[in-house]
C-alpha positions in Angstrom: -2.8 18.9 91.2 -6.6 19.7 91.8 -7.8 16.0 92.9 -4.1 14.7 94.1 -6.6 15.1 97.7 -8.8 12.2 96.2 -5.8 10.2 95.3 -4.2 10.1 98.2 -7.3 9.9 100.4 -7.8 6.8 98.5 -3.9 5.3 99.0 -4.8 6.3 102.7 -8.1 3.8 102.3 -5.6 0.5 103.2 -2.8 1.7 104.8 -0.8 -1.6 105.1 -1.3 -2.8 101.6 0.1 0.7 100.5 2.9 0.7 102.9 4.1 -2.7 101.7 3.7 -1.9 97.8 5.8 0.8 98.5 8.2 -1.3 100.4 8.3 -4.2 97.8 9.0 -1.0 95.0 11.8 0.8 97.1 13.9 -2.5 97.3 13.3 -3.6 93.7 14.9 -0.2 92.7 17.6 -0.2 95.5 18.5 -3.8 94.3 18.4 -2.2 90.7 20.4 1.2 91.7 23.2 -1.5 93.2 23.3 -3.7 90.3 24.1 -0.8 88.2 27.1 0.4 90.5 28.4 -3.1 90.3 27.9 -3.1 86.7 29.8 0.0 86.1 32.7 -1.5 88.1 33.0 -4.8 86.2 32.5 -2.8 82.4 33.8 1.1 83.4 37.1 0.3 81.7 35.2 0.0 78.8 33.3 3.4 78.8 37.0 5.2 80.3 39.4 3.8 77.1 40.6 6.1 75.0 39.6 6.6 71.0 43.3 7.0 70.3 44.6 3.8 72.3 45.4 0.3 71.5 46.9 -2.4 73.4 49.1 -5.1 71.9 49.5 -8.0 73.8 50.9 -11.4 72.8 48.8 -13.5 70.2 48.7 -16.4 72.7 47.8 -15.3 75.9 47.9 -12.0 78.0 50.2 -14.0 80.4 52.3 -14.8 77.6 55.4 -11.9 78.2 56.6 -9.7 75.1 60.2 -8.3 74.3 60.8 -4.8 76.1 62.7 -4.0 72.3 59.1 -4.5 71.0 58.6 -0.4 72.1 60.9 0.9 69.7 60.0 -1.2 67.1 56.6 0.1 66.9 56.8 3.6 67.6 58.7 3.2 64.4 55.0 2.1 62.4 53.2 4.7 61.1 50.3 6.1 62.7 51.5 5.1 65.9 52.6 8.2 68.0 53.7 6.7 71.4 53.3 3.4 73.1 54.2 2.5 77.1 54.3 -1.3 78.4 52.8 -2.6 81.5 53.4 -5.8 83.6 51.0 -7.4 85.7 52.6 -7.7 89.4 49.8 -9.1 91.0 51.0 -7.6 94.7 49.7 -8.5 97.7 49.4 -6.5 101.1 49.7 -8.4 104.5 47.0 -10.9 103.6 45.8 -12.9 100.9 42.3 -10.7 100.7 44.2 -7.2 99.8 44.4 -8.0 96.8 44.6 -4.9 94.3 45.8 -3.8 90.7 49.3 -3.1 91.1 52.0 -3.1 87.9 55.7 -1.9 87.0 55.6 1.0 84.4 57.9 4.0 83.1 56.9 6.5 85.2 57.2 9.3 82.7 55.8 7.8 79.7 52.9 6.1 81.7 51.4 9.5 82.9 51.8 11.2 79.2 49.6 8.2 78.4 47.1 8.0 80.8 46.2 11.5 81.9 43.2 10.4 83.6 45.8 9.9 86.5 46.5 13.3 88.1 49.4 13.0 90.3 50.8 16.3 91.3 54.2 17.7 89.8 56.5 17.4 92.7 55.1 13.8 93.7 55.9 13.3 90.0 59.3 14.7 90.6 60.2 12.6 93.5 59.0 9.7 91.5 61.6 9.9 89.1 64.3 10.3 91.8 62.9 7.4 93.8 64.2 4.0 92.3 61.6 1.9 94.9 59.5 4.8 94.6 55.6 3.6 93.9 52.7 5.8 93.4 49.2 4.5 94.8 45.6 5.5 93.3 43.1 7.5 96.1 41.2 5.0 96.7 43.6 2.1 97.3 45.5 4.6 99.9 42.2 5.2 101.8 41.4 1.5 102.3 44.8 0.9 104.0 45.6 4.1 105.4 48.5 4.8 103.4 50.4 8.3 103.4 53.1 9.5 101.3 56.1 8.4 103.4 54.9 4.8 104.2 57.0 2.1 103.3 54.7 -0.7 101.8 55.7 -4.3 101.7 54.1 -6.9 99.1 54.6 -10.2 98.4 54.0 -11.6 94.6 52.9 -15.2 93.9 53.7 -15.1 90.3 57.6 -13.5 91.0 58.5 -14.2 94.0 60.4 -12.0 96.1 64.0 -10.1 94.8 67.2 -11.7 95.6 68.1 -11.4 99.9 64.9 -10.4 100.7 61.6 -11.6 102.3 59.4 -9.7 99.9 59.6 -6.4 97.6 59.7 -3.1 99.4 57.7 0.6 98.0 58.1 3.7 99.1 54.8 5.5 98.9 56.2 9.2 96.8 52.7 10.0 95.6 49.4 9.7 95.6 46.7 10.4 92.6 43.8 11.4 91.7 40.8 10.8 88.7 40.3 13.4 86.3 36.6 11.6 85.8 34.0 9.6 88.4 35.0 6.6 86.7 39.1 6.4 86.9 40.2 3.4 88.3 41.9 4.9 91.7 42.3 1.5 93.5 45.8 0.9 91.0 49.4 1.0 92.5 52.5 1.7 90.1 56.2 1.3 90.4 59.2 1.6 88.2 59.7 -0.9 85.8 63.8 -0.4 85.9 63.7 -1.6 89.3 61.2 -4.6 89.2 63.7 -5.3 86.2 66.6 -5.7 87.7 65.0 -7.5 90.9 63.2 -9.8 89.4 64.7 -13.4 89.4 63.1 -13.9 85.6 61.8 -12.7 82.2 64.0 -10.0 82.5 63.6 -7.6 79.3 59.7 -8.7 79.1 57.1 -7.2 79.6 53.4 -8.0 79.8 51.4 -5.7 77.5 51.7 -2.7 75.1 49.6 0.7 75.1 50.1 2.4 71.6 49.2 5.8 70.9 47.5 6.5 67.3 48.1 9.7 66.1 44.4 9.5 63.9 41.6 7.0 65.9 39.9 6.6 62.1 43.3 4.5 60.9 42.7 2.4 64.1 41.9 -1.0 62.3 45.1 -0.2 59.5 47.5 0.9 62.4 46.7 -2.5 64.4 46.8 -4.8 61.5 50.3 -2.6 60.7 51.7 -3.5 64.4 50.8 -7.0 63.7 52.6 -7.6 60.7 55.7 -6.6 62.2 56.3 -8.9 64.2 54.5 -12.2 62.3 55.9 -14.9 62.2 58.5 -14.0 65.4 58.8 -16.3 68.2 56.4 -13.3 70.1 53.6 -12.6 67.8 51.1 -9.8 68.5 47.4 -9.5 68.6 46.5 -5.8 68.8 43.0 -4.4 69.8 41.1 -1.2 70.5 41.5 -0.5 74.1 37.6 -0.5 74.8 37.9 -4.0 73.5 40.6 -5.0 75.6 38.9 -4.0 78.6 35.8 -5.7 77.7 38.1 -8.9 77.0 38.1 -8.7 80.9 35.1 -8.1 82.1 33.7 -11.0 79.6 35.7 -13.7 82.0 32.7 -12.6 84.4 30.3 -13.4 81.7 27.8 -11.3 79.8 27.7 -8.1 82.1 24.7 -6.6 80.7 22.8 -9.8 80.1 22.8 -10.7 83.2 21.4 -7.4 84.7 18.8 -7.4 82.2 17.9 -10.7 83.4 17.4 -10.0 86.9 16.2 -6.1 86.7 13.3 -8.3 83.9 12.2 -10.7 86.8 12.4 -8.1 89.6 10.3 -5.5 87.5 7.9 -8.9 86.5 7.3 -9.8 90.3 7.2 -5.9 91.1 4.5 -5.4 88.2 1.9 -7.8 89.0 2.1 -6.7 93.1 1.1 -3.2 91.9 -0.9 -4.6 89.7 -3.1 -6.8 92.1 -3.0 -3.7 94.3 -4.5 -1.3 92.1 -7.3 -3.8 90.5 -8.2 -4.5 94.5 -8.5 -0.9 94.8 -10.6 -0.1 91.9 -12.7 -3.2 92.7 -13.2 -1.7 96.8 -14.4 1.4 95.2 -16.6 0.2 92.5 -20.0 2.1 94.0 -17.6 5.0 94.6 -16.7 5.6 91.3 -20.0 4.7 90.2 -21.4 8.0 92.2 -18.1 10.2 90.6 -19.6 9.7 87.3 -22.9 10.4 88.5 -21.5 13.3 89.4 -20.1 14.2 86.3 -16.7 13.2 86.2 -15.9 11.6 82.4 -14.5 8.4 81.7 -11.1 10.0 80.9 -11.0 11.8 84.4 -12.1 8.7 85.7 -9.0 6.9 84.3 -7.1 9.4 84.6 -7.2 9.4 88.6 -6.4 5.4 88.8 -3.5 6.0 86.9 -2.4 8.8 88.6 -3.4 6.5 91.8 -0.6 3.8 90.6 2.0 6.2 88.9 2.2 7.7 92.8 2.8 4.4 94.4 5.7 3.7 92.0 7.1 6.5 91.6 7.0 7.3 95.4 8.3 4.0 96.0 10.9 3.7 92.7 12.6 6.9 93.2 12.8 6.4 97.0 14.3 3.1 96.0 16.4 5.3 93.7 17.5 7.8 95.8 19.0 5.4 98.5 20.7 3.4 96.4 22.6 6.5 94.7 23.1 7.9 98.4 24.3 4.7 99.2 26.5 4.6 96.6 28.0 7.9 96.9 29.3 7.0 100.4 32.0 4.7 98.9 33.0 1.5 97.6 32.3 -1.2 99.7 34.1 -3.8 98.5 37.5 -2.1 97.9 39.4 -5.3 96.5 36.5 -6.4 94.6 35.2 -3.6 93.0 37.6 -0.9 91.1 34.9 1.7 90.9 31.5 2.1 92.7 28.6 4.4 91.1 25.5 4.7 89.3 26.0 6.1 85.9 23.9 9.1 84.9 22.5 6.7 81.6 21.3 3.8 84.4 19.5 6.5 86.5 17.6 7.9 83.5 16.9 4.4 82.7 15.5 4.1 86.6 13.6 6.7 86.3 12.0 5.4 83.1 11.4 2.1 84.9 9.7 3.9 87.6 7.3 5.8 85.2 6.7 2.7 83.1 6.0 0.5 86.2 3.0 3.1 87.4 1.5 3.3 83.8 1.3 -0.9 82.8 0.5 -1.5 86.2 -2.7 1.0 86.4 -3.6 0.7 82.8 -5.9 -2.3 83.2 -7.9 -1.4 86.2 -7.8 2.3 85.1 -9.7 1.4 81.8 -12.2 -1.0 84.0 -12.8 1.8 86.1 -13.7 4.2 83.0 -15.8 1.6 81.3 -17.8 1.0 84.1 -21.6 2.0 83.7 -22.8 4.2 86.8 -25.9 1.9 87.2 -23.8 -1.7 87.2 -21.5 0.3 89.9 -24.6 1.6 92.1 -26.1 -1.8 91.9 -22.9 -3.5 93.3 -22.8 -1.4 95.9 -26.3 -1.9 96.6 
């Protein structure tokens, strides 16, 4: 840029105020960037459902159990193609704080489901052969070190532990993978036909239903289908997109979005009028100075021009620093293992960062910028006089 000398020469003018604009910028965009990862934690099971899945749970409650004979029943609807159950577990590992998502499936059905989880065929294989066989997401087998192999104890407050034993035993047979950034990796499954038979009750129950539709359009008619079959049963149904489901769960946290909104608003408020006091101190120091440019001949729209240019560098020095760290930040892992299933900014809240960044430089110069190109050169050599 042929004057981006003159800008900075004039950033260079106060050295501190700079430094700290570009200070208080960086963190409101790294507190931003992390908000988003934690965001995308708490709602990525919304963006990662399937089109084609539902989940049928009982009309009452989720921790209301279902029939296992449910399954047969409804693969015999129309429309449906294929449906798997899962039971929440609720496993814990050595102490109360390693907590994770672990649940009793059918091993081959679950994978045919959910091929987001890549587990590799001879893992698979020895699966099946394995009755306490379990396999364990990536990112769950990093945080405690397990290898294929381990033996894994876990203790369950909501079934206790099997018959003759102090808790429930798994043999680590495999280990998987996402297909995308966002799979849930921190999961741990088992087989169902062993939890079954352990477990001291509601044997031949099962906590929810995946279902399969074989066209996503019929979605609505195929739910409303699954739960007229079993109205009016001692288990009745309520059956739901998948995406829905999902954001069932994340709503127990509260409104997700709202609440980022709400503090990225006041962050980028408090942000706006620090830039902003910063750039109309500047244009104010420099009064006599720009008074001379236009004598020079520099036009009103080069004059405004260069103070926004002025403030679109501090903020977007500043934002996409702030930016940057928080995605390199992010990349390096999930810091809260337990807590958080996934840990990430989203491509969509980076573009969105960016915009931020870009709009923060224009609305905060805009006011001194035009002050500086209505100025008249006499009123500006006269205040410098």
């Amino acid at each position: 840029m042929k004057f981006f000398h003159l800008i900075w020469s004039n950033l260079k003018r106060k050295k501190l105020r700079t430094v700290l604009t570009l200070l208080s910028i960086l963190v409101a965009f790294l507190l931003y960037g992390f908000l988003c990862a934690v965001k995308q934690s708490l709602t990525g099971g919304v963006s990662m459902a399937g089109a084609d899945r539902l989940v049928v749970r009982h009309k009452v409650s989720i921790i209301q159990l279902l029939p296992q004979s449910y399954e047969a029943r409804m693969e015999r609807i129309s429309g449906v193609a294929a449906s798997v159950h899962q039971t929440w577990f609720g496993g814990i590992y050595q102490e109360s704080k390693n907590y994770f998502p672990n649940m009793p499936v059918e091993p081959e059905k679950f994978l045919q489901m959910f091929p987001d989880f890549i587990l590799p065929p001879a893992q698979k294989e020895l699966w099946m052969k394995t009755r306490t066989g379990a396999v364990v997401g990536r990112a769950t087998a990093n945080r405690f070190g397990w290898k294929i192999g381990d033996r894994v104890p876990l203790t369950s407050p909501i079934w206790g532990a099997p018959p003759n034993q102090p808790n429930w035993e798994f043999d680590i047979v495999g280990i998987f993978e996402g297909a995308k950034k966002g799979t849930d990796t921190s999961q741990l499954f088992f087989r169902f036909d062993y939890f079954d038979e352990a477990r001291r009750d509601g044997k031949g129950q099962v906590g929810w239903y995946t279902v399969r539709i074989q066209d996503p359009t019929r979605a609505a008619e195929v739910a409303k289908k699954i739960d007229e079959e079993f109205a009016n049963s001692p288990f009745e149904t309520k059956t739901e997109a998948e995406g829905a489901f999902a954001q069932a769960f994340a709503a127990q946290l509260g409104n997700i979005g709202a609440i980022l909104i709400a503090v990225v608003s006041a962050v980028f408020f408090t942000i706006l009028l620090v830039a902003g006091n910063t750039m109309a101190q500047a244009v104010r120091e420099r009064t006599e100075e720009l008074g001379v440019l236009k004598a020079m001949g520099f036009t009103n729209s080069l004059v405004l021009i260069l103070v926004l240019a002025e403030s679109c560098l501090i903020a977007g020095t500043g934002g996409l620093l702030g930016l940057g760290l928080a995605w390199l930040a992010t990349s390096a892992g999930n810091p809260l293992p337990g807590l958080l299933r996934v840990f990430y900014i989203s491509p969509r809240d980076l573009v969105i960062g960016v915009a931020l960044v870009a709009a923060l430089g224009i609305i905060a110069g805009i006011l001194p910028a035009l002050q500086a190109m209505r100025l008249q050169i006499a009123v500006a050599l006269r205040r410098g006089a």
